[in-house]
C-alpha positions as CSV (number, residue, x, y, z in Angstrom):
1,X,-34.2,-12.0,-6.8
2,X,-35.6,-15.2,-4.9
3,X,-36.8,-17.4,-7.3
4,X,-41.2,-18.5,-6.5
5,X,-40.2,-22.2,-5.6
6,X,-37.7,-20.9,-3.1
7,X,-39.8,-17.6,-2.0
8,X,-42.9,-20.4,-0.9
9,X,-40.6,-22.9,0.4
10,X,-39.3,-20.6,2.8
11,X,-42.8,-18.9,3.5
12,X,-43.6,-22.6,4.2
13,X,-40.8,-23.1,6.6
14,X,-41.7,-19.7,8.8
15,X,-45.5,-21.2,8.6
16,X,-44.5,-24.8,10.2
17,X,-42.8,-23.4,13.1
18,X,-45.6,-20.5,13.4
19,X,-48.9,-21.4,11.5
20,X,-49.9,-17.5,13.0
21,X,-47.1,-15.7,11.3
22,X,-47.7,-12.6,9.8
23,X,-46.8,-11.4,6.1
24,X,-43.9,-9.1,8.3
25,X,-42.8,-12.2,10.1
26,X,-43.0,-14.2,7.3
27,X,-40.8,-11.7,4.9
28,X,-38.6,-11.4,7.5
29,X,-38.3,-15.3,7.9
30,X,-37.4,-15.6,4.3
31,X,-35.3,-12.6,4.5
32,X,-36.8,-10.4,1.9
33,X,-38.8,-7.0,2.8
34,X,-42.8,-7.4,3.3
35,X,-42.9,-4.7,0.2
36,X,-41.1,-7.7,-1.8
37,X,-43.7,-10.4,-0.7
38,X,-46.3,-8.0,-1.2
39,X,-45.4,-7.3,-4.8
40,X,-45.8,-10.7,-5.2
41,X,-48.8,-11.9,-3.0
42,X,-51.2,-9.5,-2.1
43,X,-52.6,-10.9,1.1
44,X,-51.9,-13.5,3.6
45,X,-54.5,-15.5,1.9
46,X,-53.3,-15.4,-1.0
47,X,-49.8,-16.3,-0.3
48,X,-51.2,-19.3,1.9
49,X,-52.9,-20.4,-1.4
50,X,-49.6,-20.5,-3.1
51,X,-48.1,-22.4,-1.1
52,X,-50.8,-25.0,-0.6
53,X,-50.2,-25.4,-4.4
54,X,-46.8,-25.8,-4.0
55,X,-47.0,-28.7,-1.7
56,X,-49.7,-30.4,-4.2
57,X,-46.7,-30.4,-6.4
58,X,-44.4,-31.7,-4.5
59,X,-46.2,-34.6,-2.8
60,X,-47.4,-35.7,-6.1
61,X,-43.3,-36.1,-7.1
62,X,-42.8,-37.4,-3.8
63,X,-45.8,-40.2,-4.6
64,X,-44.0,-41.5,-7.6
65,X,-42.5,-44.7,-5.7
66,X,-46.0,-45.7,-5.3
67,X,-46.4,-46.1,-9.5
68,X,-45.4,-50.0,-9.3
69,X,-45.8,-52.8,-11.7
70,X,-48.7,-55.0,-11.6
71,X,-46.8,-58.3,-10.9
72,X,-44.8,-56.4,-8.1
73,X,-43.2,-58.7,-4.9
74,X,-42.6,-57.9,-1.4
75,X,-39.3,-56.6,-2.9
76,X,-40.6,-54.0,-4.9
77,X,-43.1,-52.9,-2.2
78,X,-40.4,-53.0,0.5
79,X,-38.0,-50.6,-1.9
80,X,-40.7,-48.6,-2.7
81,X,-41.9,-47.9,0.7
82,X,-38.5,-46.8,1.9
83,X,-38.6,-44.5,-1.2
84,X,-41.9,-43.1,-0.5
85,X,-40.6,-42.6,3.0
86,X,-37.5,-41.1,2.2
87,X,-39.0,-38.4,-0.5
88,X,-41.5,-37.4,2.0
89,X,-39.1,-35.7,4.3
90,X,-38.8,-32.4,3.5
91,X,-42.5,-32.8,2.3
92,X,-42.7,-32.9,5.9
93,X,-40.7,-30.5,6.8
94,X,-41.8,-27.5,4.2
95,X,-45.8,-28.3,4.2
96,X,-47.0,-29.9,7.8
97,X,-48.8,-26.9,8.6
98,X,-51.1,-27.0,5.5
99,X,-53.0,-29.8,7.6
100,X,-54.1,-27.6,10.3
101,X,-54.4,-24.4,8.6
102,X,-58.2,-23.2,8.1
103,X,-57.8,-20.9,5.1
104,X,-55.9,-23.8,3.1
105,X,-58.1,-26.5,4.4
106,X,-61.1,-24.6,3.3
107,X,-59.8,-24.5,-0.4
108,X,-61.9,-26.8,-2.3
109,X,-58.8,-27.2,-4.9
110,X,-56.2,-28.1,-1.7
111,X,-58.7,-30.5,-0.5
112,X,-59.4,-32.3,-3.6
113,X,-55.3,-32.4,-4.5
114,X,-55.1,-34.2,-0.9
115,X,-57.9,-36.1,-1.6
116,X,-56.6,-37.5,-4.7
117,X,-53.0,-38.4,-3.0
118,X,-54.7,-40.0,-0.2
119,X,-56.7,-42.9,-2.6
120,X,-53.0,-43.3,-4.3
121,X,-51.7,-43.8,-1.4
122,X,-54.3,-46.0,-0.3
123,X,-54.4,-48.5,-3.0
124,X,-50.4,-48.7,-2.2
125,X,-50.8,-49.6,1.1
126,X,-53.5,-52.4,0.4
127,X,-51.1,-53.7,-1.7
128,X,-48.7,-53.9,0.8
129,X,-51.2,-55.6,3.0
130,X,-52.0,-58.1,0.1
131,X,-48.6,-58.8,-0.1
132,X,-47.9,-59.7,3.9
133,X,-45.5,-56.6,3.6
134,X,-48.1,-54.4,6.3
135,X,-50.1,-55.5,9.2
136,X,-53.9,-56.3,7.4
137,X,-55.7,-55.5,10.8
138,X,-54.4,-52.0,11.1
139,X,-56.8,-49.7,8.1
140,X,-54.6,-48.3,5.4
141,X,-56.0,-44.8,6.5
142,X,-54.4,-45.5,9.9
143,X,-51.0,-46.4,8.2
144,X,-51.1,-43.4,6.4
145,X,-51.8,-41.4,8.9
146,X,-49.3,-42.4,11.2
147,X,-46.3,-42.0,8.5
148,X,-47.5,-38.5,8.3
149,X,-47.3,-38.2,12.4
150,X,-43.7,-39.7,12.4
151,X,-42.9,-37.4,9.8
152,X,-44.2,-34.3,11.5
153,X,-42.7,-35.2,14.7
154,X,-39.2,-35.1,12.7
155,X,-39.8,-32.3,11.1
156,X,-40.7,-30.8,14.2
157,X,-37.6,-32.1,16.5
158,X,-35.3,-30.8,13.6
159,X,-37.0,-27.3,13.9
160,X,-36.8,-27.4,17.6
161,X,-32.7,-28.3,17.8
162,X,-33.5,-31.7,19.1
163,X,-32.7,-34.0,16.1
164,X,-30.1,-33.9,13.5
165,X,-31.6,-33.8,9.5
166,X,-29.4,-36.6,8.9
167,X,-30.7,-38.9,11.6
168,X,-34.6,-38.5,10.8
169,X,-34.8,-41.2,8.0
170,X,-33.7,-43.8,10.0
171,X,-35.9,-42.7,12.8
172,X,-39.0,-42.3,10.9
173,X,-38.3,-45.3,8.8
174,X,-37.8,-47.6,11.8
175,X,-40.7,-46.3,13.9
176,X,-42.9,-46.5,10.9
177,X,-42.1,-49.9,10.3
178,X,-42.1,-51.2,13.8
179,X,-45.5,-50.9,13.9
180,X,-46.8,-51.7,10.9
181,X,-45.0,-54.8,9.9
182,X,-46.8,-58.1,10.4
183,X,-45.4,-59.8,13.5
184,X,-44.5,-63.5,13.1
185,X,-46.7,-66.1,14.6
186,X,-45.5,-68.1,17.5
187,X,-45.0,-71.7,16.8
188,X,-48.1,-73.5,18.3
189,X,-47.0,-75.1,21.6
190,X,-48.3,-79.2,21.6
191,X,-50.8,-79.6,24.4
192,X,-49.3,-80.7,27.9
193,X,-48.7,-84.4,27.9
194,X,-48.3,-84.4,24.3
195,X,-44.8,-85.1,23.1
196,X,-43.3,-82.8,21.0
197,X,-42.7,-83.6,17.3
């Protein structure tokens, strides 16, 4: 019997690559019968519900790099981000479509889960900006939502054939911080005639 974690995650993975997929085409993705799913979830809704729940879950573990010390350094920010990064993959991967699908984006409980991991991830972000770790004219909100781009785009060139799993974290990572790293300042050049020190 497919265990529920395993039964959503797959449901999840037929939804990202078709957010239209029927309860057939979804059963069949997982490779159970749409009698099995049915037992289970009664309606599309329902099962869409589910696995909105599921990715609640799973971004709030994947949040827990962001859970630093008061005192933390650029270090710690740096190590963390990658972290945060990192865990998000398969966040990614599994839940993408949850952003765009009406029926979960009209559930009051979804949107108040996403809500909540947004501020979290917020504050980290402003932290990192505090600390000279992230670019202070770019908004946090913008960061954010540009992780979750990169990440989508992976998850998306992985399900297309395009990109190997095992090359995505560099890729995201290294987009990600490409543009949101503070750039160095040039050295002030003396003004003509001036000698230079």
């Amino acid at each position: 019997m497919v265990h529920e974690e395993e039964l959503l995650d797959g449901a999840a993975r037929v939804l990202a690559g078709d957010h239209s997929a029927s309860m057939v085409q979804i059963a069949a993705g997982i490779g159970t019968s749409r009698a099995t799913l049915s037992r289970r979830y009664a309606t599309r809704e329902a099962l869409l519900k589910a696995v909105a729940v599921r990715a609640i879950e799973v971004v709030d573990g994947c949040l827990a790099p962001l859970d630093l010390a008061e005192d933390a350094d650029g270090a710690a920010f740096d190590a963390a981000l990658e972290d945060l990064v990192l865990a998000l993959m398969p966040a990614a991967h599994l839940y993408g479509f949850t952003s765009r699908d009406a029926t979960v984006l009209a559930d009051p409980e979804f949107r108040a889960g996403v809500d909540r991991q947004d501020q979290r991830a917020l504050a980290f972000l402003a932290l990192g900006q505090r600390l000279g770790r992230l670019r202070a004219d770019l908004p946090p909100y913008w960061i954010w939502y540009s992780l979750w781009g990169l990440l989508d785009a992976a998850a998306e060139g992985v399900r297309d054939g395009h990109l190997a799993r095992r090359q995505i974290g560099h890729l995201v990572l290294t987009s990600f911080l490409s543009g949101t790293r503070p750039t160095a300042r040039p050295t002030a050049r003396p003004p003509a005639g001036d000698p230079a020190p």
